[in-house]
Steps between C-alpha positions, in 0.01 A plus 500: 500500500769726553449876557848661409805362366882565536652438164845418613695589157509746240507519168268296213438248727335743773313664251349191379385415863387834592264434219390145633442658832282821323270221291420344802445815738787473656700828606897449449793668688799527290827490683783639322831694520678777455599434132069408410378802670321585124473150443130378313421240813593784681258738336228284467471361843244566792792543703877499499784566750862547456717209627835551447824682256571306196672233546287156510579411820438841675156484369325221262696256744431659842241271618481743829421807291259250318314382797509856663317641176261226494432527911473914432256462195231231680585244210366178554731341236822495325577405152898464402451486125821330349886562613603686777323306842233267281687199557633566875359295746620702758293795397214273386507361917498896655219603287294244662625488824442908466151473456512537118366241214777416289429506094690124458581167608528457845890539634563141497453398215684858370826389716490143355430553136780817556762201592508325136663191643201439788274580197624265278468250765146604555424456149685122466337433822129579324598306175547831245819453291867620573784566266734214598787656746591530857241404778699756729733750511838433337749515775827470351672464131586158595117443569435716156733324287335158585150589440555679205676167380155311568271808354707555197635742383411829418363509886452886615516617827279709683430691828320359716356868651421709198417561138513741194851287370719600825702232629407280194834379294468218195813240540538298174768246573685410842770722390336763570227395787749651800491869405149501385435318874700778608368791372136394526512496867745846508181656306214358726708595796535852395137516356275272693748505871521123457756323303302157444442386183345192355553310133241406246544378103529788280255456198616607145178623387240547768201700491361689789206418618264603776169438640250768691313384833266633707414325822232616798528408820200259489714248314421601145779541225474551152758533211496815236678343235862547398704779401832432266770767673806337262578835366752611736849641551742424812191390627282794508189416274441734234189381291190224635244315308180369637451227372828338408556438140709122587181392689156362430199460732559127597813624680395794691251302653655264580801703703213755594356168687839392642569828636158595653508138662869609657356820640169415605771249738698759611212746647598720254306819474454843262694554211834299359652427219726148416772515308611220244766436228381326212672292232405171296156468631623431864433838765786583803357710786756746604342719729210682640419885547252556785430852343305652218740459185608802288332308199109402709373750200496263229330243695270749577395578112482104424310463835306788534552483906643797657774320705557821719176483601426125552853561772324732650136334567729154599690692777178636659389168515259442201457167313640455131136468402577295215648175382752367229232414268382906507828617379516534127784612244455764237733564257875632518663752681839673524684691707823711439646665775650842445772650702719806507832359388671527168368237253842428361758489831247474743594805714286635722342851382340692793364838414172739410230358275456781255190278251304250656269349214314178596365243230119401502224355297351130512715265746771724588559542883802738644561448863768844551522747785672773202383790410654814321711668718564212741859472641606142422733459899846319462407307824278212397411253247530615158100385423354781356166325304367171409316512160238186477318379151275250514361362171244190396796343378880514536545644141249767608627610813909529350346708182309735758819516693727595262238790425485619844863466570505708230265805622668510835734795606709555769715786425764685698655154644631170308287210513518164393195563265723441194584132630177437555431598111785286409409182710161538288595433192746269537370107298646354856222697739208507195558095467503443882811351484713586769686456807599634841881555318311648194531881615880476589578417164283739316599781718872417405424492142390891544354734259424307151 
């Protein structure tokens, strides 16, 4: 097992792996910049070092600075978190070849499953199910126009580099196919530095769905169940369930089975999560994150596996120790995710925490590096706590949510806390019945 780790991140997320690391003995450096020299991670850690000004990419992206701090400190290992370098294969390859154990899935399979084309070809090639759309990039219009003729319209198109709804553009007809071709690749050129895009049907009223793994290097990979991310807006996910209120048992195991198989092919090792759209009975794999997700929590509470942990014992070389049949579902869990932006327009709202009140009792779980008197940085993400219910059953865990959304306060900044109140008692979210376009639409509608 490892002696010290380099938490390569900041924020919740290096909080709640600090804490893995302490459970199992483990002493943590925490790398951080100028802006989170008071940060909790910071605080907290064995030890930390200073890596950099503000700005992401003089610091949290400096994978020098990062492997310079790790070399300095006598880490054996480092753990990227989410964001930021968890999901570049170029950093994933120099931790190795630097001596260092790196927290994730080895850099091939990060540089593959990074390219959503080659992993959609992966994926057909090991039998899982594909939206229907483009084997390939989409070279032209001309190429465009005819394949969205044979898909059907509405087709949406996609880059092929990059997520979070950048270079992603919905053409209805063939009227308007050429400047939604055209602007999709303008947007993944600008975001992503590459301009290809590729086509797949657009579904009216998908859910999201996605499945946890865990694999060793031994050959062993098991399946944590689903989590149902359709709450979202431009993309950015907002709310998750574990499990998913449109599924039953008979379903998750069987995709749990089809996507185990797949990976257990692949070589695929530590943690990963496949994403799906859902609609009609029939599931659409879209994409894979070779990271720990934002949501793992609620997993976590159905589970009762500490997925931070589990990465960690899997990259120093340790078997799962367990099998599919071992892993057993309790209950229902949810997970709102709480950021510093103003609930109605959405504007970011940096600034001092003056009240920092976290919710508690039975089942109630707040991942958050806050506290009173923290300054909230304009740099980053806007993620400033995850609040996670779990409950026997799904009626249980919304009624102790809606209480505990209720007892937390974060004063001094604007939060999306009041959404989060809102999305609660709406007949939509109580009944289960939604989509990924659900949250657009409500958010439009505003204040009641």
């Amino acid at each position: 097992m490892f002696d010290k780790v380099l938490i390569a991140n900041r924020g919740e997320i290096a909080l709640r792996i600090h804490r893995a690391c302490q459970e199992m003995g483990i002493r943590t450096v925490a790398v951080h910049s100028t802006a989170d020299a008071n940060a909790m991670h910071v605080r907290l850690a064995d030890e930390s070092v200073c890596i950099g000004p503000p700005p992401a990419r003089d610091s949290y992206l400096n994978i020098a600075a990062i492997l310079s701090a790790a070399a300095i400190t006598g880490a054996d290992a480092i753990h990227p978190g989410y964001g930021f370098l968890s999901e570049n294969a170029e950093f994933a390859q120099m931790v190795e070849e630097h001596g260092f154990s790196f927290i994730g899935p080895s850099p091939e399979h990060i540089r593959m499953m990074g390219d959503k084309i080659a992993a959609k070809a992966a994926m057909r090639r090991l039998g899982v199910p594909l939206v229907p759309g483009s084997a390939g990039p989409v070279e032209s219009e001309e190429i465009g126009l005819q394949l969205a003729k044979e898909i059907g319209y509405p087709v949406l198109i996609k880059a092929a580099a990059g997520g979070g709804g950048r270079g992603m553009k919905v053409a209805r007809e063939a009227e308007g196919f050429t400047e939604a071709y055209r602007i999709a690749r303008a947007e993944a050129k600008a975001a992503f530095g590459n301009d290809q895009v590729y086509m797949e049907k657009y579904l009216e009223r998908p859910r999201h769905i996605e499945l946890q793994v865990l694999a060793d290097n031994h050959g062993n990979v098991v399946h944590f169940g689903e989590r149902d991310c359709s709450l979202q807006r431009r993309h950015q996910k907002l709310v998750e369930e574990a499990g998913s209120p449109a599924l039953n048992r008979e379903q998750r195991d069987e995709m749990g089975a089809r996507v185990t198989a797949a990976l257990r092919e692949l070589g695929y090792r530590n943690a990963g999560t496949l994403e799906f759209l859902y609609e009609d009975g029939k599931f659409y794999f879209i994409e894979m994150n070779t990271r720990l997700q934002v949501e793992h929590p609620v997993t976590e509470m159905v589970c009762g596996i500490d997925l931070v942990r589990e990465q960690i014992r899997l990259a120093a070389g340790a078997p799962l120790g367990y099998e599919q049949e071992h892993i057993r579902f309790l209950g229902h869990a949810i997970e709102c995710r709480i950021t510093a932006e103003d609930p109605d327009s959405f504007m970011p709202t940096p600034g001092t925490v003056h009240t920092y009140h976290a919710p508690g009792g039975l089942g109630v779980r707040v991942d958050s590096a806050l506290y009173s008197g923290y300054s909230v940085p304009p740099y980053y993400d806007s993620l400033v706590a995850k609040l996670i219910v779990h409950g026997i059953t799904r009626n249980e865990c919304l009624m102790r949510l809606r209480r505990a959304l209720d007892e937390m306060v974060i004063e001094g900044i604007s939060t999306t806390l009041p959404l989060h109140r809102r999305i609660m008692a709406e007949p939509d979210f109580v009944n289960g019945d939604y989509s990924i376009h659900w949250l657009e639409r409500f958010v439009a509608r505003g204040k009641p």
